[in-house]
Backbone as JSON, one array per atom type, in Angstrom:
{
  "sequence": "XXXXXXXXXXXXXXXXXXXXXXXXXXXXXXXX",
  "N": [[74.81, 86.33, 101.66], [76.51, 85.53, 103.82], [78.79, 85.12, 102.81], [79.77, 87.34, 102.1], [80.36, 88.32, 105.16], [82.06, 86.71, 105.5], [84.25, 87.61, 103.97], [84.55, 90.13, 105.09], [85.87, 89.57, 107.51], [87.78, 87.89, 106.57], [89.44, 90.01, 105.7], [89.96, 91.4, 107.86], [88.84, 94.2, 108.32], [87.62, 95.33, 110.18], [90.03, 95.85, 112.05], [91.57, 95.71, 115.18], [89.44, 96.97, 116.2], [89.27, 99.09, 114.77], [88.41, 100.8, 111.8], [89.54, 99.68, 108.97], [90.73, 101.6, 106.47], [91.41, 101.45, 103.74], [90.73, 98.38, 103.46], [87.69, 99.17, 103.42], [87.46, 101.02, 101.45], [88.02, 99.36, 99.03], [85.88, 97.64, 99.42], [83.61, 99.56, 98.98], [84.17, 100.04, 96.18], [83.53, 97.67, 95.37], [80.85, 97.22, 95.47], [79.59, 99.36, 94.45]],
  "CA": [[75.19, 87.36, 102.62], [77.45, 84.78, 104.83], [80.11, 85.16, 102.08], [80.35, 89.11, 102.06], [80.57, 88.3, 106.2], [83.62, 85.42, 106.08], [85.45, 88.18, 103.33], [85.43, 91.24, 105.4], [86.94, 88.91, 108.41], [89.24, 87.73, 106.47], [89.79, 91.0, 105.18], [90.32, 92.75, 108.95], [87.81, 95.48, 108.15], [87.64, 96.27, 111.4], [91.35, 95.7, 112.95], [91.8, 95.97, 116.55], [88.1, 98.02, 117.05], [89.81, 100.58, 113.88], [88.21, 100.48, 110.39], [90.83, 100.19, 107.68], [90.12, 102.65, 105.25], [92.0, 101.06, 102.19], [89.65, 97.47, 102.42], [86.57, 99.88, 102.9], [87.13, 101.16, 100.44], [87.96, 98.37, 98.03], [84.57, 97.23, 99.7], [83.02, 100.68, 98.1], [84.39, 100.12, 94.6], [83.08, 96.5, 94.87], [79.57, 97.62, 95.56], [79.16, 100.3, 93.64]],
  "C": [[76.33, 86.89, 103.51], [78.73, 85.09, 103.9], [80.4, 86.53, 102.25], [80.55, 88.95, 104.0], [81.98, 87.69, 106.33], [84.53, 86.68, 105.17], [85.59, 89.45, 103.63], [85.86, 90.59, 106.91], [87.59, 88.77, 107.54], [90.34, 88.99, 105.57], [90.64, 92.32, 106.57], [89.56, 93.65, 108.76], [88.18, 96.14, 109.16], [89.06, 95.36, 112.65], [91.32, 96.27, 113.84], [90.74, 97.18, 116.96], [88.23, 99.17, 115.81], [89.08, 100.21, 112.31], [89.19, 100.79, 109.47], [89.91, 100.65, 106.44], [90.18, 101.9, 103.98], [90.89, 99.96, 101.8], [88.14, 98.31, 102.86], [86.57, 100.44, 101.77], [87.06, 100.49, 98.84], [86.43, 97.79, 98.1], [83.46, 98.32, 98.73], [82.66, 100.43, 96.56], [83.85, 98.79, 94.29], [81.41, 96.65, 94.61], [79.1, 98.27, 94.69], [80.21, 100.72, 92.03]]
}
């Protein structure tokens, strides 16, 4: 679980309080 934590930091997920859409959704297509 610590690894899916360190790769949406170093992903920005959530830039400046804002969720970036594009790696959510790469996050999406990884999941599912």
């Amino acid at each position: 679980m610590a690894g899916i934590w360190n790769w949406l930091n170093s992903t920005k997920l959530f830039d400046d309080g804002q969720i970036n859409l594009s790696v959510l959704k790469q996050l999406i297509d990884f999941l599912f």
